[in-house]
N, CA, C and O atoms as a CHARMM CRD file, in Angstrom:
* protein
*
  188
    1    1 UNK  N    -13.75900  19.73600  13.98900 PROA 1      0.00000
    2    1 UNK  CA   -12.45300  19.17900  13.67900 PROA 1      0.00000
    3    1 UNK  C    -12.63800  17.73900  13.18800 PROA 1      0.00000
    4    1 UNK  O    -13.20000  16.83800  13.81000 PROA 1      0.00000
    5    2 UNK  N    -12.07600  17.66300  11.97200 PROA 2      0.00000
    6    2 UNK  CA   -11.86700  16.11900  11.74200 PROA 2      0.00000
    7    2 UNK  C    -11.18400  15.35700  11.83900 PROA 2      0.00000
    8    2 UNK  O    -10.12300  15.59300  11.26000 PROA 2      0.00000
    9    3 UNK  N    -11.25800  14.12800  12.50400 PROA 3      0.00000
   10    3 UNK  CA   -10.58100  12.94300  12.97000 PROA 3      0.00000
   11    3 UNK  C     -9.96800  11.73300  12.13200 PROA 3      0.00000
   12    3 UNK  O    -10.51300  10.70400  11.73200 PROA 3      0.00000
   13    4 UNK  N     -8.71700  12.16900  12.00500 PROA 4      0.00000
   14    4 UNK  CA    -7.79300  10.90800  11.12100 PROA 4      0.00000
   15    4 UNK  C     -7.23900  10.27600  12.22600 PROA 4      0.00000
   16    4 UNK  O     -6.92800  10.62700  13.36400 PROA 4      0.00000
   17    5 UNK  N     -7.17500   8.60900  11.17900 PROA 5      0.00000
   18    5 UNK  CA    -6.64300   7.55900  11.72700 PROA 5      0.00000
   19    5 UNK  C     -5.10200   7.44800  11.42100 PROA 5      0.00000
   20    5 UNK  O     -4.76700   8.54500  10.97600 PROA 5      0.00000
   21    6 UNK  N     -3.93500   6.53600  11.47000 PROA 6      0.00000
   22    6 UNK  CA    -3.32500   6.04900  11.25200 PROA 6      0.00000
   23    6 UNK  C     -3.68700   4.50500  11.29000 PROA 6      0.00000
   24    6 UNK  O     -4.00500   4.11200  12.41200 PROA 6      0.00000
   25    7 UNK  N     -3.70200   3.54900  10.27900 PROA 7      0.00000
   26    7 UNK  CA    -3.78800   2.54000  10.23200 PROA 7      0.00000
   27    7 UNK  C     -2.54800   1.47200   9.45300 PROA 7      0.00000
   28    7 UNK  O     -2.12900   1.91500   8.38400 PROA 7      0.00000
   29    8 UNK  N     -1.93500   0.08500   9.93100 PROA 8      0.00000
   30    8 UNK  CA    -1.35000  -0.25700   9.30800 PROA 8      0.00000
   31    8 UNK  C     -2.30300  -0.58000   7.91300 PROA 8      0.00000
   32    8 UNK  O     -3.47600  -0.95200   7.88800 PROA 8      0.00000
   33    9 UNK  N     -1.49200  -0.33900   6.90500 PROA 9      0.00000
   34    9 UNK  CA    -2.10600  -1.49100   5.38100 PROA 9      0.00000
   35    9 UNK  C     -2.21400  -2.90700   5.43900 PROA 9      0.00000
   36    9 UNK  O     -1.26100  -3.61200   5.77200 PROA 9      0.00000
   37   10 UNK  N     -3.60200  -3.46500   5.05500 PROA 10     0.00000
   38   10 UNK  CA    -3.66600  -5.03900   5.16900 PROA 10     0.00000
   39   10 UNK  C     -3.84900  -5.12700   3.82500 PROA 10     0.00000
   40   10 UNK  O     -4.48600  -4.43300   3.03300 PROA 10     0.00000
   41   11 UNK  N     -3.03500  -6.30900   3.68100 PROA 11     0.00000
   42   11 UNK  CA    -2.84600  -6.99600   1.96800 PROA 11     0.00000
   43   11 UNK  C     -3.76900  -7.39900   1.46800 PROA 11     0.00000
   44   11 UNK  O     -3.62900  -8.44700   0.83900 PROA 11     0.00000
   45   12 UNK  N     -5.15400  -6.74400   1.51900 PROA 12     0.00000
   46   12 UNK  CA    -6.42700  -7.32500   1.02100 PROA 12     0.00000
   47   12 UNK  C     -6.50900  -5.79500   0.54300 PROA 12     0.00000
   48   12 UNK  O     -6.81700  -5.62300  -0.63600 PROA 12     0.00000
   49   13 UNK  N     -6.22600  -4.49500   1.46200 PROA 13     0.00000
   50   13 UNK  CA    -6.75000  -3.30300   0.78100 PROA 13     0.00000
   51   13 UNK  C     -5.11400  -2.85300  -0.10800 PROA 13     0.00000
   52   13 UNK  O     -4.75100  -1.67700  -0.08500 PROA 13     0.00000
   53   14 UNK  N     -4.38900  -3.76700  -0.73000 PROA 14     0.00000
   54   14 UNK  CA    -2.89600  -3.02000  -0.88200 PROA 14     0.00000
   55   14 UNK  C     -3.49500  -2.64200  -2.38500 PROA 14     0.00000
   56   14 UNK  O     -2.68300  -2.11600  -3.14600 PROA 14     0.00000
   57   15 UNK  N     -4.95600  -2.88000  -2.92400 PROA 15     0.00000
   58   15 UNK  CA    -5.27500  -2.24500  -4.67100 PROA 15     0.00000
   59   15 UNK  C     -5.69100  -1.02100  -4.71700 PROA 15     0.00000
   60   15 UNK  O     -5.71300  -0.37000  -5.76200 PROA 15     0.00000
   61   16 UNK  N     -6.14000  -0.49300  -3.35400 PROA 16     0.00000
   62   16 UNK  CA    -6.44800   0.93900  -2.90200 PROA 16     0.00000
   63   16 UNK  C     -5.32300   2.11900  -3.42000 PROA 16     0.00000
   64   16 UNK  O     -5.39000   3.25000  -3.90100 PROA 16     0.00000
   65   17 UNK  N     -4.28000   1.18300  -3.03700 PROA 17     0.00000
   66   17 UNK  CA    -3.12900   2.37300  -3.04000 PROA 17     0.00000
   67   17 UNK  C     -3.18400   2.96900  -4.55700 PROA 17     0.00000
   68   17 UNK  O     -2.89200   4.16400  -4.58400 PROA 17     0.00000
   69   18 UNK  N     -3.48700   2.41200  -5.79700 PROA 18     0.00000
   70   18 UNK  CA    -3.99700   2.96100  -6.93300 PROA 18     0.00000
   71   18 UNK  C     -4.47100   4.16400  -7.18800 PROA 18     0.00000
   72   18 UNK  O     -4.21500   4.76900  -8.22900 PROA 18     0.00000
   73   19 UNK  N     -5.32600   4.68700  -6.09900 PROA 19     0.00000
   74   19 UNK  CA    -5.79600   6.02700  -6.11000 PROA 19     0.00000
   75   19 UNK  C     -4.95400   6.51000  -5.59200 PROA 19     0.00000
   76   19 UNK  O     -5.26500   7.69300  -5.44900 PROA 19     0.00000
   77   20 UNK  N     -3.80500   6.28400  -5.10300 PROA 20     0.00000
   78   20 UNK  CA    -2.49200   7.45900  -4.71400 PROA 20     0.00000
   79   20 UNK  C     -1.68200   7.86400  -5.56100 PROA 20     0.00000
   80   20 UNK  O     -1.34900   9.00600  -5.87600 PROA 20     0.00000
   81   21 UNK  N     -1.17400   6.24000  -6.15600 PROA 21     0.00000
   82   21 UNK  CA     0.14300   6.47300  -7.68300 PROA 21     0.00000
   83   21 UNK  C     -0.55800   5.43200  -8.47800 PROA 21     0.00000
   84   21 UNK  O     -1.22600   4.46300  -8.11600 PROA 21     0.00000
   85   22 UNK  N     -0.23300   5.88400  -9.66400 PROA 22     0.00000
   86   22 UNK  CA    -0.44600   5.12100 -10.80900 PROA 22     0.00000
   87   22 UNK  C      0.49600   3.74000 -10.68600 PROA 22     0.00000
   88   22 UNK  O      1.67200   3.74000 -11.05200 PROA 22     0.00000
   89   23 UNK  N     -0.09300   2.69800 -10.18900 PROA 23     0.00000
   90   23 UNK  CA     0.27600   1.55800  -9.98800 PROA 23     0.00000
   91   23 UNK  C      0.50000   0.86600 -11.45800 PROA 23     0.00000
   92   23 UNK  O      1.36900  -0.00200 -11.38300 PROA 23     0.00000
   93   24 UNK  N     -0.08100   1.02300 -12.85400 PROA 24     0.00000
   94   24 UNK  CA    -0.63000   0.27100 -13.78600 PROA 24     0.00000
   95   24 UNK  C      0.92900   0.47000 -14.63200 PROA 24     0.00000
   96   24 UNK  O      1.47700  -0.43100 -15.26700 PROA 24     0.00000
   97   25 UNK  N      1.43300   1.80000 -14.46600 PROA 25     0.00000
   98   25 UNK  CA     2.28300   2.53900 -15.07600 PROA 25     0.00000
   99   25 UNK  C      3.48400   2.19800 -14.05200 PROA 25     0.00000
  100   25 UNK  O      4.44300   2.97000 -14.07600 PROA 25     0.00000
  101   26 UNK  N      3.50500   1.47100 -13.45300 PROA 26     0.00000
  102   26 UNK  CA     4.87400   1.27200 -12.22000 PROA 26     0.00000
  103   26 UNK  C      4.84300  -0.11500 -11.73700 PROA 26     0.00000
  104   26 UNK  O      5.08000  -0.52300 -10.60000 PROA 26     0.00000
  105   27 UNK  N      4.45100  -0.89100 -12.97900 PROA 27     0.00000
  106   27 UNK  CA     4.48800  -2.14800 -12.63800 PROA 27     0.00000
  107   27 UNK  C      5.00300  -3.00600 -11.60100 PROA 27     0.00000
  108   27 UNK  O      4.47200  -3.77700 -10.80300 PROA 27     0.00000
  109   28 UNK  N      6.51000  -2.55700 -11.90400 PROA 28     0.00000
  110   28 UNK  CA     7.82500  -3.58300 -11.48600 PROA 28     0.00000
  111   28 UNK  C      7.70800  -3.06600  -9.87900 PROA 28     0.00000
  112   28 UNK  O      7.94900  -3.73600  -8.87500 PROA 28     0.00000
  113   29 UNK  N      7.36700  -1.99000  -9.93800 PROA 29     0.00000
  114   29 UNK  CA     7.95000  -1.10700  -8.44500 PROA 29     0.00000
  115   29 UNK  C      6.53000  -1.77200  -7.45000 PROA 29     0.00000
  116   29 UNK  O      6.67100  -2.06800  -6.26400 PROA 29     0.00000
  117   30 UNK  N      4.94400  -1.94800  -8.34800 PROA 30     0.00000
  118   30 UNK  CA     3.81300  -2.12000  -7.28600 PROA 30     0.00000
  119   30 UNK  C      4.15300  -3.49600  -6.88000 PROA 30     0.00000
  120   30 UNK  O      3.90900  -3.77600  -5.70600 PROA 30     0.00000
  121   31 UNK  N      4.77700  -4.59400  -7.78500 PROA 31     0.00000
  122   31 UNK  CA     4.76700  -6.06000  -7.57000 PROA 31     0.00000
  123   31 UNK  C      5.51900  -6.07300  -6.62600 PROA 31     0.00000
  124   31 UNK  O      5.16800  -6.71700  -5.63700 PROA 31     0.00000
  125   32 UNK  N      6.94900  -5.28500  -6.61800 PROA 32     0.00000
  126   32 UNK  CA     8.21900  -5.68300  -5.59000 PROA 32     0.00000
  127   32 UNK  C      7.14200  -5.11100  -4.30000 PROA 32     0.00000
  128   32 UNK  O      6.81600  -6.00900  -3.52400 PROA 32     0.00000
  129   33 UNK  N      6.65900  -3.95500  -4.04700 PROA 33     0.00000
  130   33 UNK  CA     6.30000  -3.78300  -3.35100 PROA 33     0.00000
  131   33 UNK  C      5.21100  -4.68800  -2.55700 PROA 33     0.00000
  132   33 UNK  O      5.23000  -4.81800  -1.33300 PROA 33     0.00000
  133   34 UNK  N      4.39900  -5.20600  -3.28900 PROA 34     0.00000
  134   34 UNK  CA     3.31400  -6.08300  -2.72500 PROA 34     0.00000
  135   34 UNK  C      3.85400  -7.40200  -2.28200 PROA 34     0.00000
  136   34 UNK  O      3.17100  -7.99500  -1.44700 PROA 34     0.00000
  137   35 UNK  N      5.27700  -8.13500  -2.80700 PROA 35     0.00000
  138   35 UNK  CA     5.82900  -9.16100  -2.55300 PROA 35     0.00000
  139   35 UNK  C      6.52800  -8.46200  -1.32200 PROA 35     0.00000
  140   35 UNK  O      6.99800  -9.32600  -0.58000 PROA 35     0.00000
  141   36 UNK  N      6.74100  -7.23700  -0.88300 PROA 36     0.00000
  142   36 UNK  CA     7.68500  -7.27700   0.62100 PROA 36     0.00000
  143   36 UNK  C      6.42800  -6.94400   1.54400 PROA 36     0.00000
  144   36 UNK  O      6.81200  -6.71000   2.69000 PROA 36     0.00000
  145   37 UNK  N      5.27700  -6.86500   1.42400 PROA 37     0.00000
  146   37 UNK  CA     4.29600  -6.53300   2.41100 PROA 37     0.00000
  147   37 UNK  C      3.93500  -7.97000   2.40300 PROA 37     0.00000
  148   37 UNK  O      3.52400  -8.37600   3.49000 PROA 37     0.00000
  149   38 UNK  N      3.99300  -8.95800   1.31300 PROA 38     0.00000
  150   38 UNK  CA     3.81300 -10.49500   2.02600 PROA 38     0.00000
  151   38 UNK  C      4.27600 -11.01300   2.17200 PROA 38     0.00000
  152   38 UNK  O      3.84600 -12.16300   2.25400 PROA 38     0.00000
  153   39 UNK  N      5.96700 -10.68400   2.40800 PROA 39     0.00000
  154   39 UNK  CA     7.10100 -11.37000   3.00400 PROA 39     0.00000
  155   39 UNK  C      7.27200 -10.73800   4.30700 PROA 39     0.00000
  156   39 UNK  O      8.09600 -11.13600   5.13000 PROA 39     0.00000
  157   40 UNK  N      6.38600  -9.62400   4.51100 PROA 40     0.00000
  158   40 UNK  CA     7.00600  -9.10400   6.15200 PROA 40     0.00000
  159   40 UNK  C      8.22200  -8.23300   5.93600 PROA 40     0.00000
  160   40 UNK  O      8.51300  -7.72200   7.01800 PROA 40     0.00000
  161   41 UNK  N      8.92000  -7.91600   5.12800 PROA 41     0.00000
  162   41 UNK  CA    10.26900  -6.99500   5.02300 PROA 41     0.00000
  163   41 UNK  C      9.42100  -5.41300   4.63500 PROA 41     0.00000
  164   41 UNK  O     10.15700  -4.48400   4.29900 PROA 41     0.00000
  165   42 UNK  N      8.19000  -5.20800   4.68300 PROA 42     0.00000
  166   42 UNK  CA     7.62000  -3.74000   4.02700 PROA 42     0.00000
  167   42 UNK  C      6.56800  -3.76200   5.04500 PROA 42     0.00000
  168   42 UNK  O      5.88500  -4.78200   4.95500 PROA 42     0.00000
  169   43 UNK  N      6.15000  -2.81400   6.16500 PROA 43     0.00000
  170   43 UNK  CA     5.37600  -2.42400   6.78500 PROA 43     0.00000
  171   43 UNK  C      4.72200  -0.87300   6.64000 PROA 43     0.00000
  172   43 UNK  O      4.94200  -0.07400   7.55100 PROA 43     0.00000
  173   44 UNK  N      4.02800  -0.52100   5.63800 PROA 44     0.00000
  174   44 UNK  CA     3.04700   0.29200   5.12000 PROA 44     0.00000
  175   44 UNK  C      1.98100   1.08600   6.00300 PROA 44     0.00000
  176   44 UNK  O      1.47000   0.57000   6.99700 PROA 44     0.00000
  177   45 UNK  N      1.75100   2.08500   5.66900 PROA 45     0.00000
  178   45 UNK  CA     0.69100   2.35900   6.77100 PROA 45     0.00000
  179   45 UNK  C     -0.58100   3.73600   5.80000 PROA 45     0.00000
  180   45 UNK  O     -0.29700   4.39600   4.80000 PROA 45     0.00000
  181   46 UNK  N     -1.79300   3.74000   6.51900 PROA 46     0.00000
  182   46 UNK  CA    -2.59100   4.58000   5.48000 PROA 46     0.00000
  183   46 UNK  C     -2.77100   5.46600   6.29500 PROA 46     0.00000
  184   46 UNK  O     -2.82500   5.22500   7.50100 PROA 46     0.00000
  185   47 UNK  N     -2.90100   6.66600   5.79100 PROA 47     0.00000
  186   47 UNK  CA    -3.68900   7.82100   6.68800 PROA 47     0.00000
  187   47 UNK  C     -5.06600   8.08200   6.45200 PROA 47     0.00000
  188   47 UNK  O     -5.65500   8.93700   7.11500 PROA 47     0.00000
């Protein structure tokens, strides 16, 4: 059996998320997003 984590996202790995959605192509949506994970209003998490 393999063992997953739940981890919060730290704003050093938030360029990772790239391999989930096309960040390059969703400009407006990755910036707002990365500005509320360093304002504290967006708490993210990875599996």
């Amino acid at each position: 059996m393999t063992l997953y984590q739940i981890k919060k996202l730290n704003l050093e790995d938030y360029y990772k998320c790239s391999n989930i959605w096309e960040m390059e192509k969703k400009l407006k949506m990755a910036k707002m997003i990365y500005e509320e994970l360093v304002s504290g209003t967006r708490i993210t998490f990875i599996y």
